[in-house]
Biotite code that builds the C-alpha atoms (Angstrom):
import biotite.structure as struc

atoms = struc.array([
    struc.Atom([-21.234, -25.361, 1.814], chain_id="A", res_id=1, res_name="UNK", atom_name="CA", element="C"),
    struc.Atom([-21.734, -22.173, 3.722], chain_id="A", res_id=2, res_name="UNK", atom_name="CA", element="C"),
    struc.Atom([-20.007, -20.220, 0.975], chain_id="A", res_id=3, res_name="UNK", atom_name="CA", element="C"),
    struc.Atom([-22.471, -21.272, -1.717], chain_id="A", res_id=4, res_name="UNK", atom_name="CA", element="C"),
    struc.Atom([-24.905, -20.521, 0.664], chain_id="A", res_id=5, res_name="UNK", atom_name="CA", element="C"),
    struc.Atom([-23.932, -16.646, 1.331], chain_id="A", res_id=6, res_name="UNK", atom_name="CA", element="C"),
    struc.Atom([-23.167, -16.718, -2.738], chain_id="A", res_id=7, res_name="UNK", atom_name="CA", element="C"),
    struc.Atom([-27.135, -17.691, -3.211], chain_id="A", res_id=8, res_name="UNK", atom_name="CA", element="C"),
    struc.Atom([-28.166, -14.771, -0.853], chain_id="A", res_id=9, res_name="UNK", atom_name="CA", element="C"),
    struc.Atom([-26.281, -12.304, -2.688], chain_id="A", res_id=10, res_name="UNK", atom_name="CA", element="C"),
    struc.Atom([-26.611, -13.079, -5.925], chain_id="A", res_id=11, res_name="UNK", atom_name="CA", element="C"),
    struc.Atom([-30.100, -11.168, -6.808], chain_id="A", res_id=12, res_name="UNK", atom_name="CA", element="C"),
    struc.Atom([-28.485, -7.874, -5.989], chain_id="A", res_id=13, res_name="UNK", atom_name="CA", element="C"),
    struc.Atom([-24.855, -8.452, -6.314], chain_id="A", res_id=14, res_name="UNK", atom_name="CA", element="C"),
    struc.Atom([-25.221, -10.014, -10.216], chain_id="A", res_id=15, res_name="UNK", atom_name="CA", element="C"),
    struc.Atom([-27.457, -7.387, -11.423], chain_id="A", res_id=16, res_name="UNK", atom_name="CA", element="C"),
    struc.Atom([-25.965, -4.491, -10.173], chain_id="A", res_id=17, res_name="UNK", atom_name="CA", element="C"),
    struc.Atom([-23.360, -3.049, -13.116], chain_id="A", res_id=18, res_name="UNK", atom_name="CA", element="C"),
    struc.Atom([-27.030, -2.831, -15.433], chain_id="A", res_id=19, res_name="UNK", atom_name="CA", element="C"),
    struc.Atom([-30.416, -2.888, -15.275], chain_id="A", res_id=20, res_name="UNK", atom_name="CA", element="C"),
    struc.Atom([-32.966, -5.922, -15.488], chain_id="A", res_id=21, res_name="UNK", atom_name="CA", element="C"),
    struc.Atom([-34.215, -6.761, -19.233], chain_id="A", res_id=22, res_name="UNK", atom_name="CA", element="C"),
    struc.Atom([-37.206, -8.499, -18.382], chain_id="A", res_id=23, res_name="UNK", atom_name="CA", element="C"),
    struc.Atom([-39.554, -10.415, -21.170], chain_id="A", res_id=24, res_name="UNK", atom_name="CA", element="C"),
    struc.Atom([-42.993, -8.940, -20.943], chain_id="A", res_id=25, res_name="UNK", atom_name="CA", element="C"),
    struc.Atom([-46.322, -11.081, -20.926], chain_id="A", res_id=26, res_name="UNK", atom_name="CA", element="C"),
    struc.Atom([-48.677, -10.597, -23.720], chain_id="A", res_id=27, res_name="UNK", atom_name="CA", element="C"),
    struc.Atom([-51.684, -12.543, -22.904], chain_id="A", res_id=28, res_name="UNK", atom_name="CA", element="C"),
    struc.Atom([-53.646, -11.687, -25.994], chain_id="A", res_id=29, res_name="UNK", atom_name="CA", element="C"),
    struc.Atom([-51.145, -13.735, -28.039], chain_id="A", res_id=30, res_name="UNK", atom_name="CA", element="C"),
    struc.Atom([-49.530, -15.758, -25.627], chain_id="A", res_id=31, res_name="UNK", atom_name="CA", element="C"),
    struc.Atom([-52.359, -18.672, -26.364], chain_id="A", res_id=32, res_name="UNK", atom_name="CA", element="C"),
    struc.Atom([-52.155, -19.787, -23.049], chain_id="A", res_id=33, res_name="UNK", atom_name="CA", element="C"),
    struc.Atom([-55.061, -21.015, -21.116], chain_id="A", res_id=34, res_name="UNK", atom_name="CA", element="C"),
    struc.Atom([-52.999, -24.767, -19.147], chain_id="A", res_id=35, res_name="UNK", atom_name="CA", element="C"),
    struc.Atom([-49.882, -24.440, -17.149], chain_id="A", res_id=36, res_name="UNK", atom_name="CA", element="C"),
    struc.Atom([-47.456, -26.622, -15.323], chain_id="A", res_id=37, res_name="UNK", atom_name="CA", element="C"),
    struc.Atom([-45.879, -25.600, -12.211], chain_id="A", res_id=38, res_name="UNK", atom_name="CA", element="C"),
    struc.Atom([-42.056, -27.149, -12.456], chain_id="A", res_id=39, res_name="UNK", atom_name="CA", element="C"),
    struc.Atom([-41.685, -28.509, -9.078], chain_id="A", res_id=40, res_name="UNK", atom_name="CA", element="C"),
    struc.Atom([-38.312, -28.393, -7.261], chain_id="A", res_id=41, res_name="UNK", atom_name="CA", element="C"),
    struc.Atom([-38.896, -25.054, -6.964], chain_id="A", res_id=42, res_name="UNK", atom_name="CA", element="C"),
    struc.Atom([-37.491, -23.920, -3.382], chain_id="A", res_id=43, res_name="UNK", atom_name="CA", element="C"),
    struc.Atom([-33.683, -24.434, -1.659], chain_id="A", res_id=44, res_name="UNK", atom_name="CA", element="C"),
    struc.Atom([-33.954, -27.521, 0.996], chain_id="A", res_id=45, res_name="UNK", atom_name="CA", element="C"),
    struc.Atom([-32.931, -25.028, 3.484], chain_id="A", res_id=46, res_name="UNK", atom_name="CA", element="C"),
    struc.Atom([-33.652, -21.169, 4.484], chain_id="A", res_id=47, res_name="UNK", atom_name="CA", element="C"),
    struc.Atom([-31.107, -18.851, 5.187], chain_id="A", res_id=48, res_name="UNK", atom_name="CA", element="C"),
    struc.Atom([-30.376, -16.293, 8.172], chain_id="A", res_id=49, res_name="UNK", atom_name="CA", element="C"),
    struc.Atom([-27.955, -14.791, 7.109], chain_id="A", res_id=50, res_name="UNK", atom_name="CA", element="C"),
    struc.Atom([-26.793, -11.449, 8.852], chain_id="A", res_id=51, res_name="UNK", atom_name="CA", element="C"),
    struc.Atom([-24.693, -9.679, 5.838], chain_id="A", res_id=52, res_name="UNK", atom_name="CA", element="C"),
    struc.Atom([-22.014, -7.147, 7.291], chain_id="A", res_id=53, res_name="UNK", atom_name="CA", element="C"),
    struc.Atom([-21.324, -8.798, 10.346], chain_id="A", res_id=54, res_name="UNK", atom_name="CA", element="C"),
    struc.Atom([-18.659, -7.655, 12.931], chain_id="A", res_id=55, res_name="UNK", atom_name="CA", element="C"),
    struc.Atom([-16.340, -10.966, 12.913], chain_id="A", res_id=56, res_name="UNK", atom_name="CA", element="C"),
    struc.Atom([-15.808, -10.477, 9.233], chain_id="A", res_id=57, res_name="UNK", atom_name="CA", element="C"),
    struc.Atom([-13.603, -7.374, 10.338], chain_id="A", res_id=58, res_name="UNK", atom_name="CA", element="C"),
    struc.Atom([-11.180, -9.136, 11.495], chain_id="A", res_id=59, res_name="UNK", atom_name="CA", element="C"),
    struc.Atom([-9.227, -11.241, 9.107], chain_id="A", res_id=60, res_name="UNK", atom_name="CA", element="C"),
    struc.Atom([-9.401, -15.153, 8.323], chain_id="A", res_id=61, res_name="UNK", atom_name="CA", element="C"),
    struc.Atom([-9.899, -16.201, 12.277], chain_id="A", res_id=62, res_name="UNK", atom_name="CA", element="C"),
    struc.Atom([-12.096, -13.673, 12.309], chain_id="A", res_id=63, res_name="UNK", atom_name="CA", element="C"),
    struc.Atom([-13.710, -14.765, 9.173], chain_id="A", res_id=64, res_name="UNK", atom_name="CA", element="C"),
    struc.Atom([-13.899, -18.327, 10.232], chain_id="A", res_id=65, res_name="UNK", atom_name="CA", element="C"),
    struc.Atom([-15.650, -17.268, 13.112], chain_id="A", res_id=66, res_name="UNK", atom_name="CA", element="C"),
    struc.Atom([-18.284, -15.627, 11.923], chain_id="A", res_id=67, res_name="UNK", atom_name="CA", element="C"),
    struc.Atom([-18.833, -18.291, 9.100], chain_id="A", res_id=68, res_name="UNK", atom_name="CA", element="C"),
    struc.Atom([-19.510, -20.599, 12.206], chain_id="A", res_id=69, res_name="UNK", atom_name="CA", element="C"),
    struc.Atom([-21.747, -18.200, 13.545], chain_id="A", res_id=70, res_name="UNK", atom_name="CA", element="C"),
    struc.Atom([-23.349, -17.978, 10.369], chain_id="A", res_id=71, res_name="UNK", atom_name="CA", element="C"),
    struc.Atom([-24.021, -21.599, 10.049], chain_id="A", res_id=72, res_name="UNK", atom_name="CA", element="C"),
    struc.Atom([-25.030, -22.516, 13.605], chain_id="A", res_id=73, res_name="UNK", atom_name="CA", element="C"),
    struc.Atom([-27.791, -19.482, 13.219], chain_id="A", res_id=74, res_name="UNK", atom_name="CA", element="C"),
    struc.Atom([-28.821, -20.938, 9.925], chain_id="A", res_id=75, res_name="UNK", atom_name="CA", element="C"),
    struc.Atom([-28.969, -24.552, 11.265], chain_id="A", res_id=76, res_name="UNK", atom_name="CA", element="C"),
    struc.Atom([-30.778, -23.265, 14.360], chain_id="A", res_id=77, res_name="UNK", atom_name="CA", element="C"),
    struc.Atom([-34.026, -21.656, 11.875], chain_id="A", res_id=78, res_name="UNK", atom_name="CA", element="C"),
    struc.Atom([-34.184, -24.360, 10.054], chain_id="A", res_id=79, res_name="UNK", atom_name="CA", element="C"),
    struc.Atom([-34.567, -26.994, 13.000], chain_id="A", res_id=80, res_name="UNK", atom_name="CA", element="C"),
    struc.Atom([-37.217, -24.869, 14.402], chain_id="A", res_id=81, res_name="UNK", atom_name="CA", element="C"),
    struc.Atom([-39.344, -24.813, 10.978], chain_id="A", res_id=82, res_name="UNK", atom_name="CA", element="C"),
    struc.Atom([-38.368, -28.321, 10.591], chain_id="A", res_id=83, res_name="UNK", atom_name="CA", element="C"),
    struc.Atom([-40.179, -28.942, 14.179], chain_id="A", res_id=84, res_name="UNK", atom_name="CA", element="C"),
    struc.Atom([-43.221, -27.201, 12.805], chain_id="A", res_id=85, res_name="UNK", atom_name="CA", element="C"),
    struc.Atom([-43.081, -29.795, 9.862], chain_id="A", res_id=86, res_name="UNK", atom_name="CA", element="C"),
    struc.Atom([-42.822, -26.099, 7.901], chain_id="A", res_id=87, res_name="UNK", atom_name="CA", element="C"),
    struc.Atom([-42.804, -27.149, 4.111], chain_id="A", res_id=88, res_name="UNK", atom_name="CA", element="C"),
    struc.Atom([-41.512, -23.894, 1.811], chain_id="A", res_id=89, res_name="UNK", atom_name="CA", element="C"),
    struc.Atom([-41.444, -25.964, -1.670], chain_id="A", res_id=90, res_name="UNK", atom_name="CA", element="C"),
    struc.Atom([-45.791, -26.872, -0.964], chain_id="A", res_id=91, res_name="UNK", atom_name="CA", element="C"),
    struc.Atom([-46.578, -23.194, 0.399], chain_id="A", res_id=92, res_name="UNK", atom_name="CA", element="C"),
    struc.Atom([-45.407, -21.667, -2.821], chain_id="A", res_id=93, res_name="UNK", atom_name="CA", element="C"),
    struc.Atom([-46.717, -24.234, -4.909], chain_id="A", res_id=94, res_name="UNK", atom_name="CA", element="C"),
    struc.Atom([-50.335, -24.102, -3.761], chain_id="A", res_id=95, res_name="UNK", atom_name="CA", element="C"),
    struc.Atom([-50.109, -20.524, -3.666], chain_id="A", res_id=96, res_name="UNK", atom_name="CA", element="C"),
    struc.Atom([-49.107, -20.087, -7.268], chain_id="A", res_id=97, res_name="UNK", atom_name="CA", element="C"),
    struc.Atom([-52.169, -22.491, -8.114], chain_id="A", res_id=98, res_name="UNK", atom_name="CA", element="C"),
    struc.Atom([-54.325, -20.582, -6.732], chain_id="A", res_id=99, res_name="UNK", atom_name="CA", element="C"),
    struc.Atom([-53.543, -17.080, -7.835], chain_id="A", res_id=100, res_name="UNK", atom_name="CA", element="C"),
    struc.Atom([-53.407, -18.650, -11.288], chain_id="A", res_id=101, res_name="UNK", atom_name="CA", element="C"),
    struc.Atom([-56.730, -19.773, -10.599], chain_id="A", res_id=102, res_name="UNK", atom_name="CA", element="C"),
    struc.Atom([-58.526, -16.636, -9.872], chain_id="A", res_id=103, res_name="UNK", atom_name="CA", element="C"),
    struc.Atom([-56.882, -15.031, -13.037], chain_id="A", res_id=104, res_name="UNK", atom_name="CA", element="C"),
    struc.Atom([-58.622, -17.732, -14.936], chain_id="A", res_id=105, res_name="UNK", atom_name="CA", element="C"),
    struc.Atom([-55.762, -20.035, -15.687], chain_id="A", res_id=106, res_name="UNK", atom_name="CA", element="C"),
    struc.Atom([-55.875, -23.854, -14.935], chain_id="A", res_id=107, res_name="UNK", atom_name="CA", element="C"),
    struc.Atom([-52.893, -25.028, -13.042], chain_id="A", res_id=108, res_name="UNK", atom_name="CA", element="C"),
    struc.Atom([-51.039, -27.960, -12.036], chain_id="A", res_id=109, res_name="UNK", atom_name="CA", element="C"),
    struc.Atom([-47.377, -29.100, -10.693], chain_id="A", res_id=110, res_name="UNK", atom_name="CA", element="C"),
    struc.Atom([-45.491, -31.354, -13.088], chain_id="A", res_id=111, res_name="UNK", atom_name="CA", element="C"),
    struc.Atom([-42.894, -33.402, -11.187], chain_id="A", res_id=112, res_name="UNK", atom_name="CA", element="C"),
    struc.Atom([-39.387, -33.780, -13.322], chain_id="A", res_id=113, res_name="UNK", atom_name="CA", element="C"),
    struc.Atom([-35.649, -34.103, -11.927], chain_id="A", res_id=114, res_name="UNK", atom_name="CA", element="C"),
    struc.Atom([-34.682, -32.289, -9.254], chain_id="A", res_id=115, res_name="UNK", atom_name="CA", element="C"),
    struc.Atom([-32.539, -28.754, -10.151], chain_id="A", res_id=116, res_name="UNK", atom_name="CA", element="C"),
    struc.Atom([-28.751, -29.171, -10.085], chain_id="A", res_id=117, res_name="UNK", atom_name="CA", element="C"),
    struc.Atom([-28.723, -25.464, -8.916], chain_id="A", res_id=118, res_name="UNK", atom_name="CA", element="C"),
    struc.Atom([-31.264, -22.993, -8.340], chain_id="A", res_id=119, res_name="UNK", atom_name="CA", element="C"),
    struc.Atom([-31.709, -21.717, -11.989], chain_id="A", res_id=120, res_name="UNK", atom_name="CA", element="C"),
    struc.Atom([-34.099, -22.393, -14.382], chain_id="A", res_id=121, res_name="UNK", atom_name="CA", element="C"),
    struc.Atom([-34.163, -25.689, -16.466], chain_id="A", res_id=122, res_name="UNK", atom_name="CA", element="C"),
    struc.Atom([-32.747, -26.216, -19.197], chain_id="A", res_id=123, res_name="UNK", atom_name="CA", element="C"),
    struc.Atom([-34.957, -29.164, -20.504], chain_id="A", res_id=124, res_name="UNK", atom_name="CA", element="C"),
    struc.Atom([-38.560, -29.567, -19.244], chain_id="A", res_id=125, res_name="UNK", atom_name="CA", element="C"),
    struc.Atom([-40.443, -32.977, -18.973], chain_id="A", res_id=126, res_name="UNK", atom_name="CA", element="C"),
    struc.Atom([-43.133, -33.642, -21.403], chain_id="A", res_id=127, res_name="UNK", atom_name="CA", element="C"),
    struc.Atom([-46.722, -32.000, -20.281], chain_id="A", res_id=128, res_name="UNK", atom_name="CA", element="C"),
    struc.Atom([-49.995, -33.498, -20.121], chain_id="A", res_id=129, res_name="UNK", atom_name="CA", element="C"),
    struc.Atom([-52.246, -33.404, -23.056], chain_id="A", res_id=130, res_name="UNK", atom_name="CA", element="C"),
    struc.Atom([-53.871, -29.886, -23.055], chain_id="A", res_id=131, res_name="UNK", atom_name="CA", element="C"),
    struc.Atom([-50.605, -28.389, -21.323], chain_id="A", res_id=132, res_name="UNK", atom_name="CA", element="C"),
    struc.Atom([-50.095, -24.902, -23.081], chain_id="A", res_id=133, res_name="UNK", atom_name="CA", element="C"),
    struc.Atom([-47.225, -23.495, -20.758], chain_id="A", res_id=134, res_name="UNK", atom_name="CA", element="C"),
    struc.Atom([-44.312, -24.328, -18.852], chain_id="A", res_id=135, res_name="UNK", atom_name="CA", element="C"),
    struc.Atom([-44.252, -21.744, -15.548], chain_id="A", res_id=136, res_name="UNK", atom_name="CA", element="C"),
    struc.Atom([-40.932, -21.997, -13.956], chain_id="A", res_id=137, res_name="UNK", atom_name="CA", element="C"),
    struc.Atom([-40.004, -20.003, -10.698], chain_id="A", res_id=138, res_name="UNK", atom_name="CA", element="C"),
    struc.Atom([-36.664, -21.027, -9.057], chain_id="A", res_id=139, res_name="UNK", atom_name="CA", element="C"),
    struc.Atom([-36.107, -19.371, -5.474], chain_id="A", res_id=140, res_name="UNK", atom_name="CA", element="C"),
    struc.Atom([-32.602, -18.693, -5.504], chain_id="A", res_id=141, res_name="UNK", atom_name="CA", element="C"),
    struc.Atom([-32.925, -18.402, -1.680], chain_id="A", res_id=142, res_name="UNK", atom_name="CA", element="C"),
    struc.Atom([-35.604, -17.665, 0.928], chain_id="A", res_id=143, res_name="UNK", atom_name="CA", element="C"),
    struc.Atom([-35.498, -17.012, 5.234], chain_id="A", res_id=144, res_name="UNK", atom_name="CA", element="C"),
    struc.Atom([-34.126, -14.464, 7.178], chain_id="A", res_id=145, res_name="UNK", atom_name="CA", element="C"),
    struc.Atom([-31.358, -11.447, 6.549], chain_id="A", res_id=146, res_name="UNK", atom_name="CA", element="C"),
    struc.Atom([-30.202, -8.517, 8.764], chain_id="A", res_id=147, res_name="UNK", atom_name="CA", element="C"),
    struc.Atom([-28.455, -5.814, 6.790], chain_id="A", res_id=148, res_name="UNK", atom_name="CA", element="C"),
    struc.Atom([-26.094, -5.501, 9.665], chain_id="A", res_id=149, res_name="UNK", atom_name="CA", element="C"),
    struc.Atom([-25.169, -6.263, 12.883], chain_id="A", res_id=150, res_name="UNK", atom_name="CA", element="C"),
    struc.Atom([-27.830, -4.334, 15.476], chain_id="A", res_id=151, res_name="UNK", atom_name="CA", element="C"),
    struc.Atom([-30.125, -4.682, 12.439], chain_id="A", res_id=152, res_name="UNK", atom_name="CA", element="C"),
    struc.Atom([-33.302, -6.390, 12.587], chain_id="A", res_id=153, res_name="UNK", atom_name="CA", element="C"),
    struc.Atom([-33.879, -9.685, 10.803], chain_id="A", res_id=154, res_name="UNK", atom_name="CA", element="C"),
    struc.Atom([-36.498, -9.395, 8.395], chain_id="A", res_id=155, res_name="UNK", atom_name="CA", element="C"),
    struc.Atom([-38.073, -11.903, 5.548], chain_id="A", res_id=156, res_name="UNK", atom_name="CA", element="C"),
    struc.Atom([-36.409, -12.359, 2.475], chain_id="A", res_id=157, res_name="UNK", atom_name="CA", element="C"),
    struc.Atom([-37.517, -14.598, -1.008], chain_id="A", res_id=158, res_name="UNK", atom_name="CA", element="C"),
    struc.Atom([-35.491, -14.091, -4.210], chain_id="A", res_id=159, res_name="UNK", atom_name="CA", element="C"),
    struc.Atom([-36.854, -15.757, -7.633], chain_id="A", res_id=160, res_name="UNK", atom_name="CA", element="C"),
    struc.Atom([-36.629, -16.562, -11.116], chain_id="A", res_id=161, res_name="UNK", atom_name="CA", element="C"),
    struc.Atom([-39.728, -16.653, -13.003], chain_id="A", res_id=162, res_name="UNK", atom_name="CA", element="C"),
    struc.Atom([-40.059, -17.676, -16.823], chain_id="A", res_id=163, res_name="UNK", atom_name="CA", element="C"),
    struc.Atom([-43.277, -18.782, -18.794], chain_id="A", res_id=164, res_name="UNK", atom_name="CA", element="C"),
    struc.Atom([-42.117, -21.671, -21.595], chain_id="A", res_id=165, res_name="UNK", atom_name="CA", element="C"),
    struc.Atom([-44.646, -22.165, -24.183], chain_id="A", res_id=166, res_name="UNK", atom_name="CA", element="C"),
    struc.Atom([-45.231, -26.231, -24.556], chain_id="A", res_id=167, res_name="UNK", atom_name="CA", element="C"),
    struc.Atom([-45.489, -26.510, -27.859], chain_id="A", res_id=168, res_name="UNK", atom_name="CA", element="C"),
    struc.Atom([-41.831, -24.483, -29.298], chain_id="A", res_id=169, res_name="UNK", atom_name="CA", element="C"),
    struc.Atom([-40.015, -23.674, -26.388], chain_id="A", res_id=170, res_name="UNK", atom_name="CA", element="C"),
    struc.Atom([-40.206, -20.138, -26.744], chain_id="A", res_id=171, res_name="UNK", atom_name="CA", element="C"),
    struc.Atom([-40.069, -17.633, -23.434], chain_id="A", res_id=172, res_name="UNK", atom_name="CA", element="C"),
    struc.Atom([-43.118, -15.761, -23.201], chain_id="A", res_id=173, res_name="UNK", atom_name="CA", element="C"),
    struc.Atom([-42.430, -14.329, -19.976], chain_id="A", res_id=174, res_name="UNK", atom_name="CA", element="C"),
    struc.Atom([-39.508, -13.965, -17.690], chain_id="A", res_id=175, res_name="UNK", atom_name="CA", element="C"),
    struc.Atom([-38.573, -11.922, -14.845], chain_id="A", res_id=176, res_name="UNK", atom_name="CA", element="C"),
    struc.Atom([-36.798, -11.730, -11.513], chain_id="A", res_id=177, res_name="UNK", atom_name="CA", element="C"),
    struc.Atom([-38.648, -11.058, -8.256], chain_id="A", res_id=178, res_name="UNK", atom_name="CA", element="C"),
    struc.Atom([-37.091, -9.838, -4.555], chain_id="A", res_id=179, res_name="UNK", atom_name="CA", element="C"),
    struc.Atom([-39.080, -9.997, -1.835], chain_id="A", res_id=180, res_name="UNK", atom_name="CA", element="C"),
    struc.Atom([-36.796, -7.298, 0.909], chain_id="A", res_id=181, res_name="UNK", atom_name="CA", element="C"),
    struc.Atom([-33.864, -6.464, -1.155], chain_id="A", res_id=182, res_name="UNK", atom_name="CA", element="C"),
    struc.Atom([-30.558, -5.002, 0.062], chain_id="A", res_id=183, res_name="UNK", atom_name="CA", element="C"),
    struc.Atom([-30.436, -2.983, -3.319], chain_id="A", res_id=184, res_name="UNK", atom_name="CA", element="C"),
    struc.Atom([-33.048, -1.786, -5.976], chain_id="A", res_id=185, res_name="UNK", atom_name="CA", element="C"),
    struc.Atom([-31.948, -3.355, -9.110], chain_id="A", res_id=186, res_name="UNK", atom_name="CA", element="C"),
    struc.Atom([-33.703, -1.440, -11.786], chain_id="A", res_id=187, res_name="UNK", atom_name="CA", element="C"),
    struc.Atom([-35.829, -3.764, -13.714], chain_id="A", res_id=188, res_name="UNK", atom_name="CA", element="C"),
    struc.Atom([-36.177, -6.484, -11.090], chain_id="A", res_id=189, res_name="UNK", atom_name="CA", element="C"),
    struc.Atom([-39.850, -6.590, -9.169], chain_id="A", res_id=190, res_name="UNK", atom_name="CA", element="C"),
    struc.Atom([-38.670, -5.914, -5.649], chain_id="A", res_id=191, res_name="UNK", atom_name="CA", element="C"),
    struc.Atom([-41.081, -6.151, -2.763], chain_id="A", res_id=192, res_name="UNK", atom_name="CA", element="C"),
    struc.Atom([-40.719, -4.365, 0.282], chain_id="A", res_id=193, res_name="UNK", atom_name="CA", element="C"),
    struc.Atom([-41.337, -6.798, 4.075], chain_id="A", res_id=194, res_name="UNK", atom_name="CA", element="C"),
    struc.Atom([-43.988, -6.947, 5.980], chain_id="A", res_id=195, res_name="UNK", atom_name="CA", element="C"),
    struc.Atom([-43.389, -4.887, 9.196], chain_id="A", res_id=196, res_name="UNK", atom_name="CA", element="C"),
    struc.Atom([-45.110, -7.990, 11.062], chain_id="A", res_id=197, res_name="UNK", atom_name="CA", element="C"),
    struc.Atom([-42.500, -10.139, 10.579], chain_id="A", res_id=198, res_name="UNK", atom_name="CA", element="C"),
    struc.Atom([-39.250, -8.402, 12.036], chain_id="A", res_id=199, res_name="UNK", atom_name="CA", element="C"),
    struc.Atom([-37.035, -9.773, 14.835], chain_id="A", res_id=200, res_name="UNK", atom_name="CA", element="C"),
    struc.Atom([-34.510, -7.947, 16.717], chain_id="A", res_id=201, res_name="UNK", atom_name="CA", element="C"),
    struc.Atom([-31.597, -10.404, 17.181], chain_id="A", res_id=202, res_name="UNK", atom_name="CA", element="C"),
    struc.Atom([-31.431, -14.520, 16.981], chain_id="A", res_id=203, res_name="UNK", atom_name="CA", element="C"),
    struc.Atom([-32.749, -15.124, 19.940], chain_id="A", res_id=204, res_name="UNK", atom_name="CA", element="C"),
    struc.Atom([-35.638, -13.189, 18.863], chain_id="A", res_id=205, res_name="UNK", atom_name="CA", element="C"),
    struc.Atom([-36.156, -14.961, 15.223], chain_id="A", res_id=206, res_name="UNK", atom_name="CA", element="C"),
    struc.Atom([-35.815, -18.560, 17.624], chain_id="A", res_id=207, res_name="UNK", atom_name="CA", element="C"),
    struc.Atom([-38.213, -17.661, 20.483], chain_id="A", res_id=208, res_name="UNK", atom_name="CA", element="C"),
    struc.Atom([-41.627, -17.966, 18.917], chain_id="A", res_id=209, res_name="UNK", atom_name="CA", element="C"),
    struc.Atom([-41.557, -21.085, 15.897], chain_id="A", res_id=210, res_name="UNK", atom_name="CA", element="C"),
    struc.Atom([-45.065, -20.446, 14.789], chain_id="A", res_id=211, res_name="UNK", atom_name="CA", element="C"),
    struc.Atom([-44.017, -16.353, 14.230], chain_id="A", res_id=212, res_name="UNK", atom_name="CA", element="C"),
    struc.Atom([-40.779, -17.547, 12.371], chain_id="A", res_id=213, res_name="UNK", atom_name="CA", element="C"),
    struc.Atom([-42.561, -19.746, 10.375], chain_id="A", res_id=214, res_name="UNK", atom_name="CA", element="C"),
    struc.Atom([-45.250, -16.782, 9.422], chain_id="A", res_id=215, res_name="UNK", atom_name="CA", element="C"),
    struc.Atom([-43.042, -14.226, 8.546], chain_id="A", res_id=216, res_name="UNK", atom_name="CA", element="C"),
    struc.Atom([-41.353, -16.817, 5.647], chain_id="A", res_id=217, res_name="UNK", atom_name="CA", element="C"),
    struc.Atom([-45.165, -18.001, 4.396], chain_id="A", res_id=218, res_name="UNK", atom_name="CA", element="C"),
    struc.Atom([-46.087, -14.418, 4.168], chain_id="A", res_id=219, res_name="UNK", atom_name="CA", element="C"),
    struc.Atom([-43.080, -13.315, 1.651], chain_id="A", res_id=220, res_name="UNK", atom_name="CA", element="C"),
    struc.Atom([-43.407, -16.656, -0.368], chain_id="A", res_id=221, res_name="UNK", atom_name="CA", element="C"),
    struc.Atom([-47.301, -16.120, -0.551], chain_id="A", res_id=222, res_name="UNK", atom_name="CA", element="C"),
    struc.Atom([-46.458, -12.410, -1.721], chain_id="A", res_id=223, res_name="UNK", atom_name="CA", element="C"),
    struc.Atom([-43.737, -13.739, -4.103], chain_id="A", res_id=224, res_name="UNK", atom_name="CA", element="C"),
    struc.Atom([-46.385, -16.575, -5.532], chain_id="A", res_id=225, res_name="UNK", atom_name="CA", element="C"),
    struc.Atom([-49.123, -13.967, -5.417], chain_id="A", res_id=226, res_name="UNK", atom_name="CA", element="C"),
    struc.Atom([-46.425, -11.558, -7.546], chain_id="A", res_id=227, res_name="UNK", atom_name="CA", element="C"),
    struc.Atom([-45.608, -14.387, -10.207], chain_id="A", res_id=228, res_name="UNK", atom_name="CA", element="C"),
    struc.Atom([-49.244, -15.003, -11.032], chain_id="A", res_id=229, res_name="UNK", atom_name="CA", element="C"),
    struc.Atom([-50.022, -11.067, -11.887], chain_id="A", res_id=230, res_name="UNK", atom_name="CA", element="C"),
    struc.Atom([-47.273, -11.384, -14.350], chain_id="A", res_id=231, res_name="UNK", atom_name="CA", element="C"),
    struc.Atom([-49.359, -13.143, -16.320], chain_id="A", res_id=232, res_name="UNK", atom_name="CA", element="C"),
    struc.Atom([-51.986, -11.106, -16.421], chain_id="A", res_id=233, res_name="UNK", atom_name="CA", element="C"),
])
């Protein structure tokens, strides 16, 4: 479980990194696009903190084993404390999205379908609403916390998928990844850089105030949302 969970964190630098991003520009002049659905099921059940070159990976499979457990118990540890503060990742980024759409003139709405067998873009998408003109699918491939090291802070981290389906073919009009605090620039891919606010020395730091913890992961999905909707400009 843990492995697919360190395989998630890596994978929006890691994948990319032998070529550049080809992204699908938005053309809103012909897109004919006025009604979206948001795709629900959008964000992981659980965040990650996730410290990438840590020090008991150095030393073989005990050592491995070790610091997998580490891993974990950190990871378990974040996510009881937003669970605590009822934090709920999958309705911050959806009303966020809404509303950005919003004040670029778009009318939004989620659309409710099955839930994702991994966190990658659908294959099929449930039928829209009368008036629907666009599908607007954003998978987070994984959001929370990541040091770059041990000693190195922990700092917010969102990566996503976004692609814009048009309702009535199927056709991508727009599609594009998005990293909120990146360990590497992947040319192409929109990377965002964190918010100084929301950095914490160590795990006891990242544990000590909830509400702050909480913060730091609203402000880089808000950022991420906010990001998504000016692709469709």
């Amino acid at each position: 479980m843990f492995k697919r969970v360190i395989v998630a964190a890596m994978a929006m630098t890691v994948a990319a990194c032998a070529s550049p991003y080809v992204a699908t520009p938005y053309d809103r002049s012909t897109a004919s696009v006025q009604s979206i659905a948001l795709i629900d099921d959008s964000v992981p059940e659980k965040a990650i903190a996730y410290e990438v070159a840590s020090v008991g990976g150095n030393f073989g499979l005990i050592g491995a084993l070790v610091d997998a457990g580490i891993q974990a118990e950190r990871q378990g540890a974040v996510n009881e404390a937003l669970n605590g503060l009822g934090f709920d990742a999958e309705s911050t980024l959806e009303a966020r999205v809404i509303a950005a759409l919003g004040q670029q003139g778009y009318t939004a709405a989620p659309l409710a379908g099955a839930d994702r067998a991994k966190r990658d873009f659908l294959e099929t998408y449930p039928d829209a609403p009368a008036g629907v003109d666009g599908y607007l699918d954003i998978a987070i491939v994984q959001y929370g916390y990541m040091s770059a090291g041990a000693g190195q802070p922990f700092r917010p981290t969102v990566g996503a998928k976004v692609k814009l389906v048009k309702v009535s073919d199927g056709s991508t009009l727009m599609e594009n990844m998005i990293v909120y605090n990146p360990l590497n620039t992947v040319e192409g891919v929109v990377t965002l850089a964190p918010n100084p606010d929301y950095e914490f020395r160590n795990r006891a730091a990242l544990l000590e105030n909830p509400e702050r913890l909480a913060a730091g992961i609203e402000d880089a999905l808000n950022q991420v949302a906010d990001t998504a909707a000016r692709l469709l400009r």
